[in-house]
C-alpha positions as CSV (number, residue, x, y, z in Angstrom):
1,X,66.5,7.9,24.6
2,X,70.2,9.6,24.7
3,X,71.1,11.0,27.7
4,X,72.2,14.4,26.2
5,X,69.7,17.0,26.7
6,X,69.2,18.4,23.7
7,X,69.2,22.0,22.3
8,X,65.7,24.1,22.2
9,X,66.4,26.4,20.2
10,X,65.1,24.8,16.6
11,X,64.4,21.1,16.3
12,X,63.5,18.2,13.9
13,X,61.1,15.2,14.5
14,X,61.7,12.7,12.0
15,X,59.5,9.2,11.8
16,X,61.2,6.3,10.8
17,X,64.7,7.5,11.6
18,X,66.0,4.0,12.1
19,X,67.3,3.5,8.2
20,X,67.2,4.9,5.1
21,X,66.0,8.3,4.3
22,X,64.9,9.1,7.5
23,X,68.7,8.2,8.5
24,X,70.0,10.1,6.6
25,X,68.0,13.5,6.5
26,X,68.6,12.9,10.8
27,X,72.7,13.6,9.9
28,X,71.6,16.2,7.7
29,X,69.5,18.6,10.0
30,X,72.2,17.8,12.5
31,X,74.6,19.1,9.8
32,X,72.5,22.0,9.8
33,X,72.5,22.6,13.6
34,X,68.9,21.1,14.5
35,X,68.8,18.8,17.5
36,X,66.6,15.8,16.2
37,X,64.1,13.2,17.3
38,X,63.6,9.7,15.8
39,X,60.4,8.6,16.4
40,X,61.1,4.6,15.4
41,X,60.6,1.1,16.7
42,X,64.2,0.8,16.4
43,X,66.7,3.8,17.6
44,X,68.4,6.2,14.8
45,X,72.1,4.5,14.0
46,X,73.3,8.2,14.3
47,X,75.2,9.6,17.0
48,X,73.5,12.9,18.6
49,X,70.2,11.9,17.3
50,X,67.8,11.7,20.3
51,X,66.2,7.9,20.0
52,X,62.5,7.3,21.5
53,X,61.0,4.2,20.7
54,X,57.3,4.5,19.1
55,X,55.1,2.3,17.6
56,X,53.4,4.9,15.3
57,X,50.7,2.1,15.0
58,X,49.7,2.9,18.5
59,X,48.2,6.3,19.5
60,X,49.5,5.8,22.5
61,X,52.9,4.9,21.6
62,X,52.9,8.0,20.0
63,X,51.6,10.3,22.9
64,X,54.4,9.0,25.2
65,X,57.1,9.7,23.0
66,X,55.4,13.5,22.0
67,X,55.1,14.0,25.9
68,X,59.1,13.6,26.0
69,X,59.6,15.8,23.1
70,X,57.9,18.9,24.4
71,X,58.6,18.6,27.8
72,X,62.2,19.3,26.9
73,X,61.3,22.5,24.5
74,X,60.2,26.2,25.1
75,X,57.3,27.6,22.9
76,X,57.2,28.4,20.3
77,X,59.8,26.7,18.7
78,X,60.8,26.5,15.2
79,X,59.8,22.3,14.1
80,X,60.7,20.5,10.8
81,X,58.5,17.5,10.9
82,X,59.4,15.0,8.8
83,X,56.5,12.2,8.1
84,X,59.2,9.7,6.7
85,X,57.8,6.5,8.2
86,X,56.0,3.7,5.6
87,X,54.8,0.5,5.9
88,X,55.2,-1.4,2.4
89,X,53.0,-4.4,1.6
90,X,52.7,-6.7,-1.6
91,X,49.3,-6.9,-1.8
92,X,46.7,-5.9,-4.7
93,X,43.2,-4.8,-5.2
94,X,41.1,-7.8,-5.3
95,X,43.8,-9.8,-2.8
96,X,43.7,-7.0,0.6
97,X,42.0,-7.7,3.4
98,X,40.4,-4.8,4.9
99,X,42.6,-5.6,8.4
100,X,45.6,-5.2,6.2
101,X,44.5,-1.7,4.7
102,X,43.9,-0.5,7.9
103,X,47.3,-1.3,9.3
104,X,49.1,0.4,6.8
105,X,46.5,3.3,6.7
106,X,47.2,3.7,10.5
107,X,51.0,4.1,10.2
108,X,51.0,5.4,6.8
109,X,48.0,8.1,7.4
110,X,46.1,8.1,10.3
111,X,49.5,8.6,12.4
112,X,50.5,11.2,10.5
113,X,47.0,13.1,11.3
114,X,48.1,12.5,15.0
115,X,51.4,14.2,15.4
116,X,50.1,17.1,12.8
117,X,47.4,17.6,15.5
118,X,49.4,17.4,18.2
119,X,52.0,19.1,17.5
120,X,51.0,22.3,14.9
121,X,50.3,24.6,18.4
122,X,53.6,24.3,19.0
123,X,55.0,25.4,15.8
124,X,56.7,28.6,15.5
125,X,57.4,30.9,11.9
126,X,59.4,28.7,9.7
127,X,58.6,25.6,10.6
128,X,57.4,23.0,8.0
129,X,54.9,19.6,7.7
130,X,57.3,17.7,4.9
131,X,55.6,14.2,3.8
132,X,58.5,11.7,2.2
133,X,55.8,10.2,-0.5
134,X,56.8,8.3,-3.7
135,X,56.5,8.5,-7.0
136,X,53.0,6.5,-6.4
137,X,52.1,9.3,-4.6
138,X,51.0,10.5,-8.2
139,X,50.6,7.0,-10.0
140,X,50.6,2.9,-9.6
141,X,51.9,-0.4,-10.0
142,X,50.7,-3.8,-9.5
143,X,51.3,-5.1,-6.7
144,X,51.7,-2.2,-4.3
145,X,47.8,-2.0,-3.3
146,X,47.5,-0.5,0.2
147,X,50.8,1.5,-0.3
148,X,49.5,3.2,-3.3
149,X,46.5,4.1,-2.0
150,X,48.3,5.3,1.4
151,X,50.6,7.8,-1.0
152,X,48.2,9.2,-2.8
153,X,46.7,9.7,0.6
154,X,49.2,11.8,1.7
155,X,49.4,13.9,-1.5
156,X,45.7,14.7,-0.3
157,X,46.9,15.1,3.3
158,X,49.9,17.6,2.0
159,X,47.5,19.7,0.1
160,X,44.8,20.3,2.9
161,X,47.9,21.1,5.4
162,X,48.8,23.9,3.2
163,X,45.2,25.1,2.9
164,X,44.5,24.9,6.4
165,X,47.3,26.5,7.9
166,X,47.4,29.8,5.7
167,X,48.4,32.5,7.5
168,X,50.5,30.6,10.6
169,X,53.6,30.7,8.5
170,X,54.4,27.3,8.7
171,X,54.9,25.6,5.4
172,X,54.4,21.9,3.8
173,X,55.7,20.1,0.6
174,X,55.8,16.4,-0.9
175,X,58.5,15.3,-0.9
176,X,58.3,12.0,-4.1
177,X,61.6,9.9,-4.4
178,X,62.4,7.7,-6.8
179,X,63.6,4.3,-6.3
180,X,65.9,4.8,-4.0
181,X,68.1,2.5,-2.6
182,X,66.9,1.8,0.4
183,X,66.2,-1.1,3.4
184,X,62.9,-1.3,3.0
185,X,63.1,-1.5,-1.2
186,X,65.3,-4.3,-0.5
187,X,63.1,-6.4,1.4
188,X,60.1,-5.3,-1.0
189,X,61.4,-7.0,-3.8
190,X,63.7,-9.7,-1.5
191,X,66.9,-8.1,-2.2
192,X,66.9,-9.5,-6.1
193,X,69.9,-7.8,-7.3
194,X,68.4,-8.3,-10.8
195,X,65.7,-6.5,-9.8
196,X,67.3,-3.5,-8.1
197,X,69.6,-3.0,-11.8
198,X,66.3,-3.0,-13.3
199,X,64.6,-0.5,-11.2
200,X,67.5,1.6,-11.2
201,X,67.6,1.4,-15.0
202,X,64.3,3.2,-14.9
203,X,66.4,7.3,-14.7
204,X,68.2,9.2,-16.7
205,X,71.5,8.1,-14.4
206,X,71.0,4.3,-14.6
207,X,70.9,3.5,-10.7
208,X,68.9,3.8,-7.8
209,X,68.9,7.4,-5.8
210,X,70.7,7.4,-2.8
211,X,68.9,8.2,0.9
212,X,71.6,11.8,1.1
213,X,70.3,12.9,-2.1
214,X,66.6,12.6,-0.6
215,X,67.7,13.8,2.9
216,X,69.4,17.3,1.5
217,X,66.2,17.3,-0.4
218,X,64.1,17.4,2.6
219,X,66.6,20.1,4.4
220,X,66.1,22.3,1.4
221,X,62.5,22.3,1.4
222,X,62.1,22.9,5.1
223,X,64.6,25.6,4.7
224,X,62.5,27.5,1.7
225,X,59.0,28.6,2.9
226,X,58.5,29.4,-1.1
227,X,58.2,25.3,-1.4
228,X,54.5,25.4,0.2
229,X,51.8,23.0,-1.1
230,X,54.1,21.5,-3.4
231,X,55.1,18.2,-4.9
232,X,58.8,17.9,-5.3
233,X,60.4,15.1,-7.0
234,X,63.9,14.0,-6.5
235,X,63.7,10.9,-9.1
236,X,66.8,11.6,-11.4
237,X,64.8,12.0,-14.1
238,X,62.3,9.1,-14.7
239,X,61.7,7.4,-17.9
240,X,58.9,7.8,-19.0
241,X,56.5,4.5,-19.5
C-alpha cells in the first residue's frame, strides 16, 4: 500500500489494476480527481494509485484489503467500482475439469458477488457497479470454455444489479471490449504476432483497441447515471461473422 493517505471525498476500486485496462482506467479516474484502489496480486504501475495486494480467489484476501479501504473513508461516499479482474483459460466443453471452472468462476464471479455485497452499504448517489466483460459476454468461440461461460455470467450479474438496486441511485453497465491489446491477450494466444494482426483485422479500424480507449469508456459510464442496466460495447466496429 502507498503511504499517501488518500482523499475521501469520491473514490474508485478497480480489480486487476496491475496491467491493461484496469491500468489504464486507474490514470484515468485519477485524471478525473478520484483517489483509486487496485485490488491486484501485483501493485498498479501508476503513481498515486493506492496498491493492496489481493488474491480475489480468496474471500479472505479480499476482506483484508476491503477492511483498509473503508477504514480510510467517511460514509457515504460516492464509489466507482470497477470489476475489471479475469482469469483466461484455454479450455473447452468436453476438455474442463470441474476444479478448473470453479477457479475461474471464483475470481471471475463469485468474487465479484463479494465486494458487490460488501461494499453497496457504503455507496452514496452516483456511484456505479461497472463490469469490464467481452464481447463473449454476448457470444462464443472455441476454445475459451470457462471464460465464456464466466462472461455471460456477468451479463446476468449486471442485469440483476440494476434490478435490485432501483431506487438507491447507484447505477451499473457492461462494459464489452473488443480485442484489445492487452497482457493477458498476449499470453492467451502466446504472443503470436500473426495472430494478434489477425484479431485485430476483425474491426472496422484494422487493429486491436487500445486499454485508454476502454478506460475513458469506463469513466464515462460511471459518470452518466443514464448508462444503467446496459451493455456498452467499445469494439471499433466488429465484422460481422
Amino acid at each position: 500500500m502507498t503511504s499517501e493517505k488518500p482523499n475521501t471525498t469520491r473514490i474508485a476500486i478497480i480489480t486487476g489494476a496491475s496491467a491493461g485496462i484496469g491500468a489504464a482506467a486507474a490514470a484515468e479516474f485519477l485524471d478525473s480527481n478520484y483517489s483509486v484502489y487496485a485490488l491486484a496480486r501485483r501493485a498498479c504501475p501508476i503513481s498515486g494509485v493506492v496498491s493492496l495486494a489481493c488474491d480475489l480467489s480468496d474471500s479472505e484476501s479480499i476482506e483484508a484489503a476491503l477492511d483498509q479501504i473503508l477504514e480510510n473513508i467517511q460514509e457515504p461516499i460516492e464509489i466507482a467500482l470497477i470489476h475489471n479482474a479475469s482469469q483466461m483459460q484455454k479450455d473447452s466443453t468436453d476438455a474442463c475439469e470441474d476444479q478448473a471452472l470453479r477457479d475461474v468462476l471464483e475470481t471471475n464471479v463469485v468474487a465479484i458477488n463479494h465486494l458487490n455485497r460488501r461494499l453497496i452499504p457504503h455507496m452514496s448517489l452516483g456511484s456505479s457497479i461497472l463490469y469490464v466483460g467481452s464481447t463473449l459476454s454476448e457470444k462464443a468461440v472455441a476454445g475459451s470454455f470457462s471464460y465464456v461461460v464466466s462472461k455471460h455470467a456477468q451479463l446476468g450479474i449486471m442485469r440483476a444489479t440494476c434490478q435490485d438496486l432501483m431506487g438507491r441511485g447507484i447505477h451499473t453497465a457492461l462494459i464489452c471490449p473488443g480485442f484489445t491489446d492487452t497482457e493477458m491477450l498476449r499470453t492467451h494466444i502466446k504472443g503470436d504476432e500473426a495472430v494478434l494482426q489477425s484479431i485485430g483485422s476483425m474491426n472496422a479500424f484494422n487493429r486491436l483497441v487500445r486499454p485508454e480507449e476502454i478506460a475513458r469508456g469506463v469513466v464515462f459510464c460511471h459518470t452518466n447515471p443514464a448508462i444503467n442496466g446496459s451493455v456498452f460495447h467499445l469494439n471499433l466496429g466488429q465484422k460481422e461473422s
